[in-house]
C-alpha positions in Angstrom: -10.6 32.8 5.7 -6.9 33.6 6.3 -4.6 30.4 6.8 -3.8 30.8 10.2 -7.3 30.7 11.2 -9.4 27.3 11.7 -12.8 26.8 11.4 -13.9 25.5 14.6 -17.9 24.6 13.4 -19.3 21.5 13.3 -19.9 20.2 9.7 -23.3 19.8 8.8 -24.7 15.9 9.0 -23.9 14.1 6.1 -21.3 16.6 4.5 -17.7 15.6 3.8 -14.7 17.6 4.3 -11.9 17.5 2.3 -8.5 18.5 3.8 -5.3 18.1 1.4 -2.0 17.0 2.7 1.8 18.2 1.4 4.5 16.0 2.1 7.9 16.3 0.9 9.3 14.1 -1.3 12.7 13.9 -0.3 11.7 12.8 3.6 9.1 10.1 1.5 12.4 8.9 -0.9 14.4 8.7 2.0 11.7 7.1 3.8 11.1 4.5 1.4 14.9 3.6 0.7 14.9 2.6 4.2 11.4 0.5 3.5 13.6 -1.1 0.5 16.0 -2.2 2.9 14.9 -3.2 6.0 14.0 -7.0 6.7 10.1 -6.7 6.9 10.1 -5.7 3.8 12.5 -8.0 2.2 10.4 -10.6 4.0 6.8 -9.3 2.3 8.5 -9.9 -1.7 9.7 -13.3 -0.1 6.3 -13.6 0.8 4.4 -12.9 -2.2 7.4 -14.8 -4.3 6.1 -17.8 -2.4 2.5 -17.8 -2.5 3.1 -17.0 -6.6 4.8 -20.1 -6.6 2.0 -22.2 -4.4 -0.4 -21.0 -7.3 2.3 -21.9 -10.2 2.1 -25.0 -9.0 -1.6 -25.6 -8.5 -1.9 -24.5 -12.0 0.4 -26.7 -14.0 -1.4 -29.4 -11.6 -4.7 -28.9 -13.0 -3.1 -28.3 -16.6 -1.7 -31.8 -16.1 -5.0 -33.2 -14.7 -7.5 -32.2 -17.4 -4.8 -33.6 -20.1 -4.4 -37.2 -18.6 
């Protein structure tokens, strides 16, 4: 089947169709530079820096519970 035609049939019940998707990786670099440097994102490391820090904590709590 030539590229610029699409089959338009149904797929039969239960099959899966696989389509594969380019993207260019400049536009995805650029993209995620952007990602880098915007504030939600700053604020999801600041995020995961603190909940690695909640279970730090818990930890050296029950290191220092089971030797007292």
């Amino acid at each position: 089947m030539p590229n610029d035609q699409v089959d338009h049939t149904p797929p039969e019940e239960g099959s899966t169709q696989l389509h594969s998707v380019k993207y260019s990786l400049p536009e995805l670099l650029e993209e995620l530079k952007i990602e880098r440097t915007s504030s939600v994102f700053a604020k999801e490391i600041l995020d995961q820096l603190e909940i690695s820090k909640i279970f730090t904590e818990r930890k050296k709590a029950r290191e220092r519970n089971r030797t007292a």
